[in-house]
C-alpha positions in Angstrom: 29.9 4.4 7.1 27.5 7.5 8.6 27.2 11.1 6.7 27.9 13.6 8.6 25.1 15.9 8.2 25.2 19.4 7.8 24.9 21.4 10.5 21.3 23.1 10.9 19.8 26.6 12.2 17.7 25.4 14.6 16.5 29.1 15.5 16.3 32.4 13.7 17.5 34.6 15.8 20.9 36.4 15.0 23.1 39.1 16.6 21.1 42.1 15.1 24.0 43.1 12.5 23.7 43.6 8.9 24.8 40.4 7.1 28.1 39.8 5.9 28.3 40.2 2.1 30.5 37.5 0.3 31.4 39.9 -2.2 33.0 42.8 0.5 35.1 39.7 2.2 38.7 38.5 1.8 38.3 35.6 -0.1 41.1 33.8 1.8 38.7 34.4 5.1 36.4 32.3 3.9 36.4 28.5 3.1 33.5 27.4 0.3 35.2 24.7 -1.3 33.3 21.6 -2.3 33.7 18.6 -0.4 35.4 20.6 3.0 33.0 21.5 5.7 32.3 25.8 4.7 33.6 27.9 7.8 35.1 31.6 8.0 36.9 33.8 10.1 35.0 35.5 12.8 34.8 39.4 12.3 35.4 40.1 16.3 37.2 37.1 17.7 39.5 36.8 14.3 39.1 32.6 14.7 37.4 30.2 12.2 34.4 29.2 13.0 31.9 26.9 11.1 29.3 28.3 9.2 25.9 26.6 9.7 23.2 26.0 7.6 22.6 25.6 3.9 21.0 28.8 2.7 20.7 30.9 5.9 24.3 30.3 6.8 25.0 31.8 10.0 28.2 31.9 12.4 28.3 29.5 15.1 27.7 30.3 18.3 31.2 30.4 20.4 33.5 31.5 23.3 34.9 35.1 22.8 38.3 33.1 23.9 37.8 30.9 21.3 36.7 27.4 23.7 36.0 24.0 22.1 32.8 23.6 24.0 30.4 26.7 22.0 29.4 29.8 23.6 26.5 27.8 25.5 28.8 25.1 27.0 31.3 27.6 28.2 30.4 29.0 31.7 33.7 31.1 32.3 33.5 33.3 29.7 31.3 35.3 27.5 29.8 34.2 24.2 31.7 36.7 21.5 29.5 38.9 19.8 30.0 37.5 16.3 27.9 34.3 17.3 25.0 33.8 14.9 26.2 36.7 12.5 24.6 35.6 9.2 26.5 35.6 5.6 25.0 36.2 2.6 26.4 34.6 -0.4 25.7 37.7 -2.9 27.8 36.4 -5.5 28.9 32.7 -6.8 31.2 30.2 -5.5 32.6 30.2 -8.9 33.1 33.9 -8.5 35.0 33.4 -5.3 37.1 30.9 -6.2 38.1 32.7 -8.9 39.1 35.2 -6.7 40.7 33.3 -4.3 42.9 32.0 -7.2 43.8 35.8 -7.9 44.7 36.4 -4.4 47.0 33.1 -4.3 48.8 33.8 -7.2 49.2 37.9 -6.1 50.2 36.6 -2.4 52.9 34.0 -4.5 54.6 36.9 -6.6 55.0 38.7 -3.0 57.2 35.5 -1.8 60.7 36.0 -1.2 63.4 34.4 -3.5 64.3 31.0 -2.2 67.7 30.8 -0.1 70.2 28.7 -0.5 72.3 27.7 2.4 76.0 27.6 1.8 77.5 23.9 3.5 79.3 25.3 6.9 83.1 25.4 6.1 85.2 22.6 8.2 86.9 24.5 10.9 90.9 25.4 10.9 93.2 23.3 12.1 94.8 23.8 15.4 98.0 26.0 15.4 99.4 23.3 17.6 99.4 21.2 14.7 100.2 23.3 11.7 103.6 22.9 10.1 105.3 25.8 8.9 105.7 25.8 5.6 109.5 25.3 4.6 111.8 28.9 3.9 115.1 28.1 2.7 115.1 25.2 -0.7 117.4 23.0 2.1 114.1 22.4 4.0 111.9 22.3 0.9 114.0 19.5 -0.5 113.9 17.6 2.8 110.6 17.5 3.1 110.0 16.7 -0.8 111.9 13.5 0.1 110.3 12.3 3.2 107.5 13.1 1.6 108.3 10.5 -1.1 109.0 8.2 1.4 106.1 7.7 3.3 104.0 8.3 0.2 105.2 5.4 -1.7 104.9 2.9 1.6 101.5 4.2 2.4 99.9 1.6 -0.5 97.3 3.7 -1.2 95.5 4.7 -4.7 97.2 7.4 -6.3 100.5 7.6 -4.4 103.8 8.6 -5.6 105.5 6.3 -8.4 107.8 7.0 -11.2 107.2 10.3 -12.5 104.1 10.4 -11.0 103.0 12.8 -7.7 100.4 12.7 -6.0 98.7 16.3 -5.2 100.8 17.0 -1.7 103.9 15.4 -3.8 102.9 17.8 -6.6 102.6 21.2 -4.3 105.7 20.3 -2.8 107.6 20.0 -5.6 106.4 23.1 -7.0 107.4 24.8 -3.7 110.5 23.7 -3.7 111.2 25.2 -7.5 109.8 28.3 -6.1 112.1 28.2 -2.8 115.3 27.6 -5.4 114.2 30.0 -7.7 113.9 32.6 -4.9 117.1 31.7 -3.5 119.0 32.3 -6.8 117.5 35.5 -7.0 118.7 36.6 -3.3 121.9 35.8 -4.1 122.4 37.3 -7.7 120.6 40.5 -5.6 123.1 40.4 -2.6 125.7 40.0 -4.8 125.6 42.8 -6.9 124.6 45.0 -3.3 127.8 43.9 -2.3 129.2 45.0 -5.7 127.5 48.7 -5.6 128.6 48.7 -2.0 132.6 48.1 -2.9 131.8 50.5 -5.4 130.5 53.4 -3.2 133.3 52.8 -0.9 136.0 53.0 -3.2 134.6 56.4 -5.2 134.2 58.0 -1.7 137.9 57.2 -1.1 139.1 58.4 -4.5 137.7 61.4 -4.1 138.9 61.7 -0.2 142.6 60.7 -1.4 142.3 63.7 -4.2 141.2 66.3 -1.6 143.4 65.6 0.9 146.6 65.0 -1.7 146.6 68.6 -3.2 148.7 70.3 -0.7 150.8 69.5 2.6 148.5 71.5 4.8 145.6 69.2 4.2 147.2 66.2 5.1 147.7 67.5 8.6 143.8 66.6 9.3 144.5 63.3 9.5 146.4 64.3 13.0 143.7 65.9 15.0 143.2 69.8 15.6 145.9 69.7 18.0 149.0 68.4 15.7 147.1 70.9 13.1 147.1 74.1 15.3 151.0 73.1 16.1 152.0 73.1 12.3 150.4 76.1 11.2 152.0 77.9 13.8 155.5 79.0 12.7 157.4 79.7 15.9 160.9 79.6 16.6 162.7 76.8 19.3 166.0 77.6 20.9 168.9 74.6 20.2 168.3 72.3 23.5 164.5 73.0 24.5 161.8 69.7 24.8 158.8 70.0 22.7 155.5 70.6 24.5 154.3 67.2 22.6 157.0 64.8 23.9 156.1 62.0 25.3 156.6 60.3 28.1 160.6 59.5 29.0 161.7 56.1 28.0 164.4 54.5 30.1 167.5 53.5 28.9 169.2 51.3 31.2 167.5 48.0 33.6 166.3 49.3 36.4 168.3 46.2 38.0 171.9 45.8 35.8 172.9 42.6 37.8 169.3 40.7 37.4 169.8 41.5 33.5 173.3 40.3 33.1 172.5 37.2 34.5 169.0 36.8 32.4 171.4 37.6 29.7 173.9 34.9 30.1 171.1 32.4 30.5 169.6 33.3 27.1 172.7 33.1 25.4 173.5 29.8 27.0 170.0 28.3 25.4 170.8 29.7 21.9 174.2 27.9 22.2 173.2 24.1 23.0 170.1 25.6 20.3 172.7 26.4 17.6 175.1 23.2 18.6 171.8 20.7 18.0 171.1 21.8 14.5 172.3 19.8 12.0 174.6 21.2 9.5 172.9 21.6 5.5 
């Protein structure tokens, strides 16, 4: 198997800047790790590059768009400026990786908690298939039994048996107490409204009947204004002459005397062959 070789400065010319000082860098822009090729972050372009040589490492030479061929294979575009920019190891590796580990442990504390993602609830069933819940202990009851029913032909684990329920068998039942026990508690409630009601009704009379009871005048209310107006006025009538509050005249005889003889006879015809049919007690 070949060794790759290190890459080598194969001239000393450089970009005319100041070298980079190991000590001034971030040490997470920089890679000197044994074993792993060393390369760092280029000051102008902000891309790794490889860092070549072994003591006079310098920056290689590359595309200021960052290109895969090198700043001398690329024709489109300009070499970036921080080609050949030399870095000068001022202080140990040992240094560095101790402050890389400082930086890594920092950059961990600044991580956010880890989240947890709740399942996604199932979604609701349709309306269209929702069955209202049962209101009157009738309903409750019915459905407690055909409940039973299928339950105990269904076969499966854990179905009704005995005094056993299964959990639908189980809320059922417990509705259906709570239906009954609601149920008694209307009643016993409309009952004694009933009983307060009676009760209102006949104080309100009673104390009606003893207002109204004292004296004779009073009890003319009950006739309207008009029949109250007429007996508190005390006026004299002349023998023979028709009250103002007469009615209208009643008639005395048929209008037709022979049509009612004869309707006459007829009844009294039917109430003898009526009276002649009886038997005799």
């Amino acid at each position: 198997m070949s060794r790759t070789r290190p890459g080598r400065v194969r001239t000393r010319r450089d970009n005319r800047r100041p070298p980079l000082l190991l000590s001034m860098m971030k040490p997470q822009n920089i890679n000197l790790r044994e074993g792993e090729t060393k390369s760092i972050v280029c000051p102008d372009c902000e891309r790794w590059w490889r860092l070549m040589g072994e003591t006079q490492l310098k920056i290689r030479e590359h595309c200021a768009r960052g290109c895969t061929g090198g700043g001398t294979d690329c024709q489109e575009h300009t070499r970036c400026p921080g080609s050949n920019q030399s870095v000068l190891l001022d202080i140990t590796v040992e240094r560095w990786a101790e402050a890389m580990l400082a930086a890594d442990s920092t950059a961990t504390g600044r991580r956010s908690a880890r989240q947890h993602y709740k399942p996604i609830p199932a979604p609701a069933e349709p309306i269209a298939r929702m069955s209202s819940a049962p209101g009157t202990p009738v309903e409750a009851l019915s459905a407690y039994r055909s409940h039973l029913r299928r339950c105990r032909d269904s076969g499966k684990t854990g179905r009704c048996a005995g005094l056993h329920r299964c959990v639908e068998g189980a809320r059922i039942a417990a509705l259906y107490a709570e239906r009954e026990q609601a149920e008694g508690q209307r009643v016993r409630d409309a009952r004694v409204d009933a009983l307060l009601a009676r009760h209102r009704t006949a104080r309100t009379w009673s104390r009606y009947t003893e207002t109204t009871a004292k004296t004779r005048s009073s009890l003319t209310k009950r006739g309207g204004t008009a029949v109250e107006e007429a007996n508190n006025v005390v006026r004299e009538r002349s023998p023979g002459s028709v009250s103002e509050f007469r009615g209208p005249e009643v008639p005395l005889s048929p209008p037709n005397q022979q049509v009612h003889d004869q309707r006459q006879a007829v009844l009294g015809q039917q109430y003898a062959r009526k009276t002649t049919a009886a038997p005799s007690i």
